[in-house]
N, C-alpha and C positions, 0 to 999 in steps of 0.2 A: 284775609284768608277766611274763607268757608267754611263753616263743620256742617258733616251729616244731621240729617236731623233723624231721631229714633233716640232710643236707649242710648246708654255711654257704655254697657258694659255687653254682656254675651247674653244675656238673658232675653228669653222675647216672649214674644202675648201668647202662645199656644195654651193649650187646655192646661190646667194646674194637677199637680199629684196630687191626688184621694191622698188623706189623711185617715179617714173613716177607718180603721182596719182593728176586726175585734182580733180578743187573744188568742181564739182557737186558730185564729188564720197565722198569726204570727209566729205561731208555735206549729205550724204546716209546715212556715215556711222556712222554717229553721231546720227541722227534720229535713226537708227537701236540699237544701245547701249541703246540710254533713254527710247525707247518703251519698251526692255526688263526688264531692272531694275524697271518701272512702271508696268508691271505683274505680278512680281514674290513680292509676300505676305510678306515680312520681318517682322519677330517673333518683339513682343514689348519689352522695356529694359525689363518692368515691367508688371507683369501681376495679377492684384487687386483681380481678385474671385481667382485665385491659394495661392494666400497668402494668405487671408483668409480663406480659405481651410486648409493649413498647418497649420496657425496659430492655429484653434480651435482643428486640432488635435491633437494636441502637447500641448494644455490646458487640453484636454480631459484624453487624458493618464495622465499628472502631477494629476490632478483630481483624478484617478484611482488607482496610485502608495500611494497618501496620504488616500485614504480611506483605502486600502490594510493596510496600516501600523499602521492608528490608530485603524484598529479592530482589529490588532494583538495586540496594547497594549491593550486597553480595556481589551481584554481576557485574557492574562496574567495577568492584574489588578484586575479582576474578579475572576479568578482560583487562582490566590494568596490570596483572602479574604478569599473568603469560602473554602481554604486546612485552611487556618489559624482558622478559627471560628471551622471545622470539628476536627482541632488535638489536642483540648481541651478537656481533659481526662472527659469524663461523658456528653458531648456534642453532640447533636444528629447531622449526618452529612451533611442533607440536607439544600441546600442554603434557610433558612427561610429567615432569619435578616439581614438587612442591616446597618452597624453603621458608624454614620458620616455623610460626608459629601462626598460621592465619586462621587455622578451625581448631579450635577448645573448647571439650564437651564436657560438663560435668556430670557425671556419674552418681549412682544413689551411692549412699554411703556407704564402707562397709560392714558388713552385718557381722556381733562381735564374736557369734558362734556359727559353726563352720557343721555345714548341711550338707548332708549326702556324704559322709565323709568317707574315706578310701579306708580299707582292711587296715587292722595294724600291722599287719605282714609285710606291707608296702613300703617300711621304712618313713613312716608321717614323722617329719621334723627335720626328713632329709634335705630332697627336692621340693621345690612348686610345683604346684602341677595345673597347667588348663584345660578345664573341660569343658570343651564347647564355647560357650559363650563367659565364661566365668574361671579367674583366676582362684586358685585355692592355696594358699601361702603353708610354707611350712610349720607357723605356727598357729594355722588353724583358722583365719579367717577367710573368708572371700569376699573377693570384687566381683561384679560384676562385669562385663565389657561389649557391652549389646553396636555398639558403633565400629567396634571392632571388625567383628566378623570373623569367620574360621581361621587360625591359626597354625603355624606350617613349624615354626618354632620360633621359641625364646628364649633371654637370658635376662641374668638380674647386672644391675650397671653399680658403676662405683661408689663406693659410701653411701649405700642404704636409700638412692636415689628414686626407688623403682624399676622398671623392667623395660627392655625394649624389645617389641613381642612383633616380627615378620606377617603380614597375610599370607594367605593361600595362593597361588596363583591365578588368576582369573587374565580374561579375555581382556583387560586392562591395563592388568601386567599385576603386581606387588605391591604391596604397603607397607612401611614402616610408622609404628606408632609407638608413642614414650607412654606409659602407664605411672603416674605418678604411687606411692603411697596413699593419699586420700582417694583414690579410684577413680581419680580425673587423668582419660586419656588427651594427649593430643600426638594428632595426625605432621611427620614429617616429614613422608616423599610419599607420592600416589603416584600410580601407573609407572612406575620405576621396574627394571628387570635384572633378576639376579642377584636381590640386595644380601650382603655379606657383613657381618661386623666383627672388629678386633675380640681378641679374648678378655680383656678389658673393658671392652664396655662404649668405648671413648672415640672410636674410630667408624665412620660405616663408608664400603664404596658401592655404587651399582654400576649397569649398563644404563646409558640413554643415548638413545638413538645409533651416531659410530662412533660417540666417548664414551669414557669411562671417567667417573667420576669417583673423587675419594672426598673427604668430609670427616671435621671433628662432631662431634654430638656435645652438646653443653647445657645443660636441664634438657629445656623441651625445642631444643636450636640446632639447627644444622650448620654450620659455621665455616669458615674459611676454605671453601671449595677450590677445589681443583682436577683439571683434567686434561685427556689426552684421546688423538685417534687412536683406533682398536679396531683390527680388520673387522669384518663382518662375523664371522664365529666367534670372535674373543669371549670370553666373560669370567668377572672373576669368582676367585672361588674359598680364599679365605685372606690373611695376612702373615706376614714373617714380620713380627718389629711395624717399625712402620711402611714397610712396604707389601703391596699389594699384591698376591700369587694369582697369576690370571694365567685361563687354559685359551692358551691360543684358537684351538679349534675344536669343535666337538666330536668332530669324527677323527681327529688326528692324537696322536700321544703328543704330548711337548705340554711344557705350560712356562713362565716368564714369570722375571719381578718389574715392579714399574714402581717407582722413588721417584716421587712427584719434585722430591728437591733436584732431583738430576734431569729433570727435563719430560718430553717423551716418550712413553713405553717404546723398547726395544726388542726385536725376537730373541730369546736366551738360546743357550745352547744345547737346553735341554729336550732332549727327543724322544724319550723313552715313557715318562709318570703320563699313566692314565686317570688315575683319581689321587686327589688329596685329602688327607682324613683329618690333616688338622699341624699346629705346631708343637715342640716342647720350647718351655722355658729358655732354654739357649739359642733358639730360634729358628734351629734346623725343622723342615718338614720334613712332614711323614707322608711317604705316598707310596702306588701301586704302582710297578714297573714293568717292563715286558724283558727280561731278561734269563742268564742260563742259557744252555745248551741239553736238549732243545728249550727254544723261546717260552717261558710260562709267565703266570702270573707271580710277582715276588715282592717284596716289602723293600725299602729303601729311604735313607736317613737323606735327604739333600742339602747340601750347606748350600745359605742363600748369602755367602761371603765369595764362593768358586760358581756364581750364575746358576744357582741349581746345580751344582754338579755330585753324584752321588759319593757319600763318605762311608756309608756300612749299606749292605746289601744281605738280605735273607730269602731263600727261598724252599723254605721248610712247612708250612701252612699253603691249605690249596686254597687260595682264594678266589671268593664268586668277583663276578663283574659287575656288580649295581653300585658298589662305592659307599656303600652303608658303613658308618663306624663312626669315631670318635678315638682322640688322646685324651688320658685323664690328666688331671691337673697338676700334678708333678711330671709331668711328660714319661714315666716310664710304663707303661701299659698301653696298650692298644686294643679296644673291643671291635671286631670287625668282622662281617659274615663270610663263611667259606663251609668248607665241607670237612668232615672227621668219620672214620666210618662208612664212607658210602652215604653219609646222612648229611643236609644241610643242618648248620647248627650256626650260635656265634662263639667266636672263637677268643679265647683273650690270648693275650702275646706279647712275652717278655721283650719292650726294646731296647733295653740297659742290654737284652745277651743277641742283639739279633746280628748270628752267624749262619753258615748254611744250615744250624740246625740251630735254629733261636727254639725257647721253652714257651709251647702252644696247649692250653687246656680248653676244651670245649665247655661254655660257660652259660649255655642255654639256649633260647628257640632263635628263627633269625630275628634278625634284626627291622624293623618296617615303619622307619621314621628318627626322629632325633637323639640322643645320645647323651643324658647329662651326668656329668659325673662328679663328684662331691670331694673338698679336699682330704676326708676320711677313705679316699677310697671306695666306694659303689659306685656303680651304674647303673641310670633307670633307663628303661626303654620299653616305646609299646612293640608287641609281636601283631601275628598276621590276626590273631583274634580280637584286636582293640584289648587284651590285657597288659597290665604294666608289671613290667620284667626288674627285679631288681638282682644285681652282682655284686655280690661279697668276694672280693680279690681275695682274702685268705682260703674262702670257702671252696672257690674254684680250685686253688692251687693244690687243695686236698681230695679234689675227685669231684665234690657236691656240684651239680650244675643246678640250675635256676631254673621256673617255669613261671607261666604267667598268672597273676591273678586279675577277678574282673574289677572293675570300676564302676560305680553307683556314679548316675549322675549320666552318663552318657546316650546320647540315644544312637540309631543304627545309621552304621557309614562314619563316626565318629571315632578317634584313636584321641586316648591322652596323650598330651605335650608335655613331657619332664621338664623342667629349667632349674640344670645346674648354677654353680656359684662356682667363684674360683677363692681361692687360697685368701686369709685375712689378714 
């Protein structure tokens, strides 16, 4: 084997480096090196707005990837209910109902003093009261209820449970929503029509589609359903017991019971009740008749033992046609809009005495929304001014009538929601 001939290493014969270098030059040349190295900009290790920069976008996307994915579940969890609710033989397919508990929002907490608070004229410690967006409890706290949305009326549920608080109606249809205590709602029927609940608490039915549906309520659960056809006008309109008081038609007088354990709904025999304002305790309804000679508006006790058929009949108060009122919680009083004087008013009305001439006291402005009435005897209710009307049954019966006062808290187009309690 051969080797190169030359050098063995890297080094070659060119001219040699000048050693020769006095100090002045070397001390030039030193000056010359540091002035450069001090011009030239050297990048930092770290660079603080770059990272933060990266940082947020790299949150951003992570951000973006989990919203991506949990609206894909959602929808899938969604399109899985309603294929499931739609592939029930004789079930109409559109997403009416919602059952369960599949949307739970939690709520801020509630704040432990209570803002914007109502006059004390207004009887604070009686009813709840919602205003707008925000429950205001009798004893002074509020929830919030921003998922909610406007509320048409409420009530409070059994043993201290929380509230089951109706929507407004919209182009949807209804809502029902359970309000817990800790100010966590959850959503239990959406796009539902007509929804109606027992005076307890425990029961709700609505329209969907051409059934009617009745349902226990269990915490935040819609439970053991059951239903039945219901012509085309059916809907119901409150409960007797456990049975469901439904107006057959809206432009006709009559209305029926339907007892899901006896099958289903049947036309009753009842021809006459045009509104129903609610039950007593023994389970008779109260409702608006067309009766007398001549034909007027009159009150009527219906036992839902003889198919609706009426047991005391009164027709001594003139009453309006809009159906506004309420029974109070011992069934003997009835607040309901009519006339006294020539003047629209609301009227209370003995029905322990209702004869042709039952004992009628005018009890203040009309009536323009829900009815809640307390086992002590009052009734709240908003008038046409958005003020909250409160009735003192003894007060009435002494002459005193009632007027409204305003509500802090509400803005315009807004009426307070009273929510009674029943008996402990």
């Amino acid at each position: 084997m051969s080797h190169p001939t030359g050098r063995a290493d890297n080094r070659t014969d060119g001219p040699g480096r000048p050693y020769g270098v006095t100090e002045d030059e070397l001390e030039q040349a030193l000056r010359e090196t540091f002035a450069r190295r001090v011009a030239v900009a050297r990048p930092l290790a770290a660079d603080p707005a770059g990272l933060a920069i990266r940082r947020a976008d790299q949150a951003r996307r992570r951000r973006t990837l989990a919203g991506v994915a949990m609206a894909a579940v959602v929808t899938v969890g969604v399109s899985t209910g309603i294929a499931q609710l739609g592939q029930q033989p004789g079930r109409p397919t559109h997403p009416t109902v919602v059952l369960g508990d599949p949307y739970a929002s939690p709520l801020p907490d509630p704040t432990p003093a209570l803002l914007d608070a109502p006059p004390a004229d207004l009887g604070r410690g009686e009813v709840d009261l919602i205003l707008g967006t925000s429950l205001t409890t009798a004893g002074g706290q509020r929830l919030t209820l921003p998922d909610v949305g406007p509320a048409e009326r409420a009530q409070r549920l059994p043993d201290g449970t929380g509230w089951a608080v109706v929507g407004a109606p919209t182009a949807a249809g209804r809502s029902l929503w359970v309000v817990s205590p800790d100010g966590a709602a959850h959503l239990l029927l959406a796009g539902a029509r007509d929804i109606v609940l027992s005076r307890d608490g425990r029961q709700v039915a609505w329209r969907e589609g051409g059934e009617l549906v009745v349902a226990g309520i269990v915490g935040a659960q819609v439970v053991a359903a059951a239903r039945t056809p219901v012509p085309a006008g059916a809907t119901p309109v409150g409960f007797a017991g456990d049975a469901v008081v439904v107006r057959l038609d809206a432009d006709e007088p009559g209305h029926a019971l339907w007892r899901p354990a006896q099958g289903p709904l049947k036309s009753g025999g009842d021809r006459a009740s045009v509104h129903v304002y609610g039950t007593r305790p023994d389970g008779t309804v109260v409702a608006q008749v067309s009766a007398g000679t001549p034909r007027r508006p009159c009150l009527a006790l219906l036992d839902p033992a003889r198919n609706l058929a009426p047991a005391r009949t009164g027709c001594g108060p003139v009453l309006s046609g809009d159906g506004q009122g309420a029974v109070s919680v011992d069934g003997r009083w009835l607040l309901v809009n009519g006339r006294t004087g020539g003047e629209a008013r609301a009227l209370l009305v003995d029905l322990d005495w209702l004869r042709s001439a039952p004992t009628v006291r005018p009890a203040g402005p009309p009536v323009h929304g829900p009815v809640a009435w307390t086992p002590e005897g009052t009734a709240h209710y908003p008038d046409a001014r958005a003020g909250l009307v409160r009735v003192d049954v003894s007060r009435a019966l002494a002459g005193e009538q009632s007027s409204g006062a305003p509500v802090a808290g509400l803005v315009d187009g807004q009426r307070p929601v009273p929510v009674g309690r029943e008996a402990s």
